[in-house]
C-alpha positions as CSV (number, residue, x, y, z in Angstrom):
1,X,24.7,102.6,-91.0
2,X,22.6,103.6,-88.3
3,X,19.8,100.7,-86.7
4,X,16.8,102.7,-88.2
5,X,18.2,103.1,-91.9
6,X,19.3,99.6,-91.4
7,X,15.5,98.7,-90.6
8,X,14.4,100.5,-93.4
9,X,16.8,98.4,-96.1
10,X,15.5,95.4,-94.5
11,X,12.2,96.9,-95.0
12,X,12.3,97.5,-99.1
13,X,14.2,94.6,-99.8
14,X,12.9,91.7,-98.5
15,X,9.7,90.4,-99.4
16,X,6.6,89.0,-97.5
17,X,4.4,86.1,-97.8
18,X,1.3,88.2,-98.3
19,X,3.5,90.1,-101.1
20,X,4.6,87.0,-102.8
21,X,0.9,85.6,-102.3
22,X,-0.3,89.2,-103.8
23,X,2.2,88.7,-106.8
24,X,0.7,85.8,-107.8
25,X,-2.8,86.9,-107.6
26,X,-1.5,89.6,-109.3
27,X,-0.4,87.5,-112.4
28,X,-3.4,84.5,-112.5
29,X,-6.3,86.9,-111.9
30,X,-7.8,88.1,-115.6
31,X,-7.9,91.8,-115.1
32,X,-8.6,92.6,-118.5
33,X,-11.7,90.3,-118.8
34,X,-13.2,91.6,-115.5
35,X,-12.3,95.4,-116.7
36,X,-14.4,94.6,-119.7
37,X,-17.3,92.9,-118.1
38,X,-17.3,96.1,-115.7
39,X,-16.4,98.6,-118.4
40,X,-20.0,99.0,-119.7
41,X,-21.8,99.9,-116.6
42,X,-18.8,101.7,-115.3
43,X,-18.9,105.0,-117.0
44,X,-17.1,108.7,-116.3
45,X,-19.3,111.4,-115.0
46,X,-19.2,114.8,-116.3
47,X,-19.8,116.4,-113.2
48,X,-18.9,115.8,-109.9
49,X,-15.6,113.5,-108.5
50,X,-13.9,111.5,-111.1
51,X,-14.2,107.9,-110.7
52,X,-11.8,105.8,-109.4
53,X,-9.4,103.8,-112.2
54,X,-11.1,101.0,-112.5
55,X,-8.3,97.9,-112.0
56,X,-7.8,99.1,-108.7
57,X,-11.5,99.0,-107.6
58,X,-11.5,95.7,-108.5
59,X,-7.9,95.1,-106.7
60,X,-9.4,96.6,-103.3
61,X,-12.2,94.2,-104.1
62,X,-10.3,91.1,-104.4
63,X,-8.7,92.0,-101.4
64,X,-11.7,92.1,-99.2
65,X,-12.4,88.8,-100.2
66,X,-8.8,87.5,-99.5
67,X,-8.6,89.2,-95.8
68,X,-12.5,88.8,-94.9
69,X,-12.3,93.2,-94.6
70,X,-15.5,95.2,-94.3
71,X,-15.6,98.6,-96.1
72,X,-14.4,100.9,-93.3
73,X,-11.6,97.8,-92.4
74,X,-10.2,97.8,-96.1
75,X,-9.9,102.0,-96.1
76,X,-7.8,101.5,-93.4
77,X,-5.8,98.8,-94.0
78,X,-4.6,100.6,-97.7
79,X,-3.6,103.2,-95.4
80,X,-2.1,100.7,-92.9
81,X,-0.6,98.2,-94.6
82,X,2.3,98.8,-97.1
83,X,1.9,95.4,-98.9
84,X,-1.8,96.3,-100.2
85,X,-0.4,99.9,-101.6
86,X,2.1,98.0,-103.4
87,X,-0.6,96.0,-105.3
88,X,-2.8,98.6,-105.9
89,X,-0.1,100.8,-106.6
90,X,-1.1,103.2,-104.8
91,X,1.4,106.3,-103.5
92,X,0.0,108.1,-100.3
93,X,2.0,111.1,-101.2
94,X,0.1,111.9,-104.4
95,X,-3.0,109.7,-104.5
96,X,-5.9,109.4,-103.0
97,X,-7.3,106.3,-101.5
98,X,-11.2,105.6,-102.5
99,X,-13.3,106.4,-99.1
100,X,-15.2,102.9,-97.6
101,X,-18.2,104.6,-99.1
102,X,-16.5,104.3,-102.8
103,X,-16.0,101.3,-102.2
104,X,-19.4,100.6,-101.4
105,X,-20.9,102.1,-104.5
106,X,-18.8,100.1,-106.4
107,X,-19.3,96.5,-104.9
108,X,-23.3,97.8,-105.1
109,X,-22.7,98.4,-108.7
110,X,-22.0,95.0,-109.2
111,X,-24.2,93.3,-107.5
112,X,-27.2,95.3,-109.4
113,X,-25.8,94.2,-112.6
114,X,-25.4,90.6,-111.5
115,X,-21.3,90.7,-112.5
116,X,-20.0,88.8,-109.5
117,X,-21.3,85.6,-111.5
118,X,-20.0,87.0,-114.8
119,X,-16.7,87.2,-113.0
120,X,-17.3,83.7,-111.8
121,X,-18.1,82.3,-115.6
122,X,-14.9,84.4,-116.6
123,X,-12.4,82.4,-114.5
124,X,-14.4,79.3,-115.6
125,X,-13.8,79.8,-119.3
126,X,-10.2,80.9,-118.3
127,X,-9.8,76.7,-116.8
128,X,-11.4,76.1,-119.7
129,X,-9.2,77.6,-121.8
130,X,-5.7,76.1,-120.1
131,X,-7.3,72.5,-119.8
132,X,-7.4,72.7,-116.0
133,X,-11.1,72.4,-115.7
134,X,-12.1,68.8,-116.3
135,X,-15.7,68.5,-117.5
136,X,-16.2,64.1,-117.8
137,X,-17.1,64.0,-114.0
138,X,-18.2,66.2,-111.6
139,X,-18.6,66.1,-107.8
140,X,-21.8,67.6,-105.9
141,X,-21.4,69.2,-102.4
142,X,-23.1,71.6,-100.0
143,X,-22.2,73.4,-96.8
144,X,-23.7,75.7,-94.4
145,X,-23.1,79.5,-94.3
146,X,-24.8,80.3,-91.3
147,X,-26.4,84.0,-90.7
148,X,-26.9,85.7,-87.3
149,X,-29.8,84.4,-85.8
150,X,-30.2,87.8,-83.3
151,X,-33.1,89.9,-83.7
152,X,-30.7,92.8,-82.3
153,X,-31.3,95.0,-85.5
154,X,-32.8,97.8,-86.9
155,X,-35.5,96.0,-88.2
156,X,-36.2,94.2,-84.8
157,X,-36.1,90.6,-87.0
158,X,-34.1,87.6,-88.3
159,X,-33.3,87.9,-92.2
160,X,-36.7,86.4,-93.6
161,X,-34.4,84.4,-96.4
162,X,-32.5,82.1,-94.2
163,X,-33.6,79.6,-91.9
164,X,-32.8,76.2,-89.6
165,X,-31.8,73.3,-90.3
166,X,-30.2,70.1,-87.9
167,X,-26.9,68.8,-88.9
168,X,-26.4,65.5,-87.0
169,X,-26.9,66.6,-83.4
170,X,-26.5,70.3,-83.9
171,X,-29.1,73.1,-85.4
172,X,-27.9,75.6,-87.8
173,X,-29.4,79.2,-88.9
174,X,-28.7,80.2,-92.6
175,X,-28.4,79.7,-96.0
176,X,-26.6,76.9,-98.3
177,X,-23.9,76.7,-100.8
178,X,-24.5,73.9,-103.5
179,X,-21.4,73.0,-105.5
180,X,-20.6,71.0,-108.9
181,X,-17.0,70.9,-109.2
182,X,-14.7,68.8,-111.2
183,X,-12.4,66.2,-110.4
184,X,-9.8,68.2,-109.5
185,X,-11.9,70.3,-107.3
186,X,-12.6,73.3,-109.7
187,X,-15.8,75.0,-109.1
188,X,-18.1,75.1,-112.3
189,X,-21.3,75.6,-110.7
190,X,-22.7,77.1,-107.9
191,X,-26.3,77.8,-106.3
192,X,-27.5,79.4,-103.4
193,X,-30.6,78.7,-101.1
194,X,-32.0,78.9,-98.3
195,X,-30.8,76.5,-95.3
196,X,-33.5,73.8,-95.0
197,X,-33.6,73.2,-98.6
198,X,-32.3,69.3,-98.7
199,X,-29.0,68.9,-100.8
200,X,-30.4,66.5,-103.0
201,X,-33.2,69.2,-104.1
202,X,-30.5,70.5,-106.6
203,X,-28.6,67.7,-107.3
204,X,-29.6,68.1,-111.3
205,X,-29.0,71.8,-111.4
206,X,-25.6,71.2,-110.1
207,X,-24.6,69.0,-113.4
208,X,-23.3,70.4,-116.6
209,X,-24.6,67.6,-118.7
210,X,-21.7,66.3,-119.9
211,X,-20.6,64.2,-117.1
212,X,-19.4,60.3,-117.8
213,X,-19.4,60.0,-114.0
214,X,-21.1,61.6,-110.9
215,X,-19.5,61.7,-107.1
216,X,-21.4,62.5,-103.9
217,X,-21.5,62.0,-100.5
218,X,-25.0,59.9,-99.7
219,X,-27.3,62.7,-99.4
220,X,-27.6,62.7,-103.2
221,X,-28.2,59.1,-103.1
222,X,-31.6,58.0,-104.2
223,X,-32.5,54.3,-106.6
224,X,-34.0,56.1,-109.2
225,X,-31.0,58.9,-110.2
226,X,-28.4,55.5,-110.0
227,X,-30.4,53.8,-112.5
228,X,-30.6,56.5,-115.1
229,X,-27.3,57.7,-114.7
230,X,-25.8,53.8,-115.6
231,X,-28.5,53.8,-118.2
232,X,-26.8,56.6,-119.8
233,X,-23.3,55.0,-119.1
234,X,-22.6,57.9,-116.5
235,X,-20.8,56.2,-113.3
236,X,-22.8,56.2,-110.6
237,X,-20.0,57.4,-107.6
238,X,-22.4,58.9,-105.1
239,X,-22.1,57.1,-101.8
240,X,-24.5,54.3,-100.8
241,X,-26.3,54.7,-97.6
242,X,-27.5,52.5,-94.7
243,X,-31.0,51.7,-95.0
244,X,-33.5,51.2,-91.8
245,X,-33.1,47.8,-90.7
246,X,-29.7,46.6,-93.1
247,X,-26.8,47.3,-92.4
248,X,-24.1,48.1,-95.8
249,X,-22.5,45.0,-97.5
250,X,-18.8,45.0,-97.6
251,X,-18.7,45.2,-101.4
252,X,-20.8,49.0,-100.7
253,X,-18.2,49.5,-98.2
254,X,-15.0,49.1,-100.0
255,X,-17.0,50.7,-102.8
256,X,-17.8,53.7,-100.5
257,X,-14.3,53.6,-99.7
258,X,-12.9,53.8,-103.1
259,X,-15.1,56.5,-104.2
260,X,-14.5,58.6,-101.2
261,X,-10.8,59.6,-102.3
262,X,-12.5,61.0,-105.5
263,X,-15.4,62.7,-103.4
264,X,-13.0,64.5,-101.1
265,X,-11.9,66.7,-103.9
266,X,-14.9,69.0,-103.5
267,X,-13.8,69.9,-99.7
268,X,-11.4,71.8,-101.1
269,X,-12.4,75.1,-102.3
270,X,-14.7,75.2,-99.5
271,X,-11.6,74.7,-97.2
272,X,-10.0,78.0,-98.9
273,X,-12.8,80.3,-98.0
274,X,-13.4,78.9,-94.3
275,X,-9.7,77.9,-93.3
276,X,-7.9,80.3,-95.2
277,X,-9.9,83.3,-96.2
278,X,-11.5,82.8,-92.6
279,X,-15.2,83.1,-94.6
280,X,-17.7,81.9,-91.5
281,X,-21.0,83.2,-92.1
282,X,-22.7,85.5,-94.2
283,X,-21.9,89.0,-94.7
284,X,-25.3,90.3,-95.9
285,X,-29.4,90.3,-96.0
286,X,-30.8,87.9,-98.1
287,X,-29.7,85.2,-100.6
288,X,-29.4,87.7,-103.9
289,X,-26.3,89.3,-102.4
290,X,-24.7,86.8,-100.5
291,X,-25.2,84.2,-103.6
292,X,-23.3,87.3,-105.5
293,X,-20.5,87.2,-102.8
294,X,-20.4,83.1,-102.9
295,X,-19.7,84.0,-107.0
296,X,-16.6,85.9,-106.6
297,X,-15.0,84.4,-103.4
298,X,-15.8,80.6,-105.7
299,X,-13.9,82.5,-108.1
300,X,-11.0,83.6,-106.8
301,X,-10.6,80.2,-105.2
302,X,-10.3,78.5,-108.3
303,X,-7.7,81.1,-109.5
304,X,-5.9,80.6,-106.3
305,X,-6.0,76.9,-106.4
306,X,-4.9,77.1,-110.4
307,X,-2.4,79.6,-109.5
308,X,0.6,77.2,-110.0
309,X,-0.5,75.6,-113.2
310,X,-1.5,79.5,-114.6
311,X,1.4,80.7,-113.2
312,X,3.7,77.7,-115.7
């Protein structure tokens, strides 16, 4: 057997970690729900280019959430990479691959429709359904996306939506991401607004009403919400915070301290999208799209973070 055929076995038999991670996704992502919260605004022309099947639109768009690709990246990396053609079943002998422009369109027909959080309550109800998502507590979180803060555009300006806001010692220019998730770390709610907007501004919004107990780290912590919340026999987990001029008691300490291995729950999906799906800032103008785009990437973290329990 020559060196190149031998290559070549080596090639088709043995599989990759982005194959076996595609397989997966393959298996836990609901197709058939998204293709029928799509289907109705997703109709075939009469005239002019057929459309493009839709499953494997919403493969290519799963993938540009799982490799952080723009438009023009993602035509080229179907082309490119063997591993993507596989999943979209794509043959680049007989088919043709959707142009960065149809892909475009379609993530623009989405967005005007609002189906990026339909695709996000989809995968909720899916938890739902397999008793992964646990709705008697629910931790509250927010991070940063920050947004370029050049003027270096065609508009000659910064994107009007976003603004500043001071993180201990450090300034930041963006928007936020507000998060309820359960205790296992499984996004069920998720708002988007401007950066300056204090975390504890949301703090209801973030609660499906049928928590028994509450975590958070002490930005959400305020007198008034604690006494409530053990009025109503929900447990009061958010952190305590020093106050000007006294210092915490040990019981708040060991209290913080106990609470804290609850609370760290919610880093989770927001490590997937910065540490593994390399998500850093925002990709677009304004907080309507980017919000949608926060929807679907929350999404398919929870599906990836399910995947194992789906997947059994």
């Amino acid at each position: 057997m020559s060196a190149q055929a031998s290559f070549l076995s080596i090639a088709h038999t043995k599989k990759l970690r982005c194959e076996k991670f595609l397989d997966e996704m393959e298996k836990v992502v609901p197709w058939q729900y998204l293709m029928e919260a799509v289907e109705p605004y997703y109709p075939e022309h009469d005239t002019g280019r057929r459309r493009k099947e839709l499953k494997m639109m919403l493969k290519i768009l799963c993938l540009q959430q799982w490799y952080n690709l723009s438009d023009p990246a993602m035509e080229e990396a179907i082309y490119d990479r063997n591993s993507f053609q596989k999943f979209l079943g794509i043959d680049l002998l007989s088919d043709a691959v959707p142009d960065e422009t149809t892909i475009c369109k379609f993530r623009h027909l989405l967005e005007e429709h609002g189906l990026q959080e339909a695709f996000f309550i989809v995968v909720r109800d899916v938890l739902l359904e397999h008793g992964l998502l646990v709705k008697e507590g629910t931790i509250v979180d927010a991070t940063i996306v920050p947004a370029p803060s050049s003027t270096k555009n065609a508009e000659k300006k910064r994107d009007p939506e976003m603004s500043s806001t001071k993180k201990g010692q450090k300034w930041f220019y963006g928007m936020k991401a507000h998060i309820g998730a359960d205790v296992r770390g499984f996004v069920h709610t998720l708002l988007g607004t401007t950066a300056k907007v204090h975390d504890s501004v949301v703090f209801s919004q973030l609660l499906h009403g049928e928590e028994r107990a509450v975590f958070g780290d002490k930005a959400y912590a305020k007198d008034e919400r604690k006494k409530r919340a053990r009025a109503s026999g929900v447990y009061w987990g958010i952190a305590e915070r020093v106050r000007r001029g006294h210092a915490l008691s040990s019981a708040q300490r060991k209290r913080n301290r106990k609470t804290s291995s609850v609370r760290s729950f919610v880093e989770h999906p927001f490590g997937v999208l910065k540490c593994q799906w390399k998500y850093a800032k925002v990709r677009y103008r304004g907080l309507k799209k980017n919000l949608a785009h926060l929807h679907l990437l929350f999404a398919l973290a929870n599906l990836y973070r399910a995947r194992k329990f789906l997947l059994a």
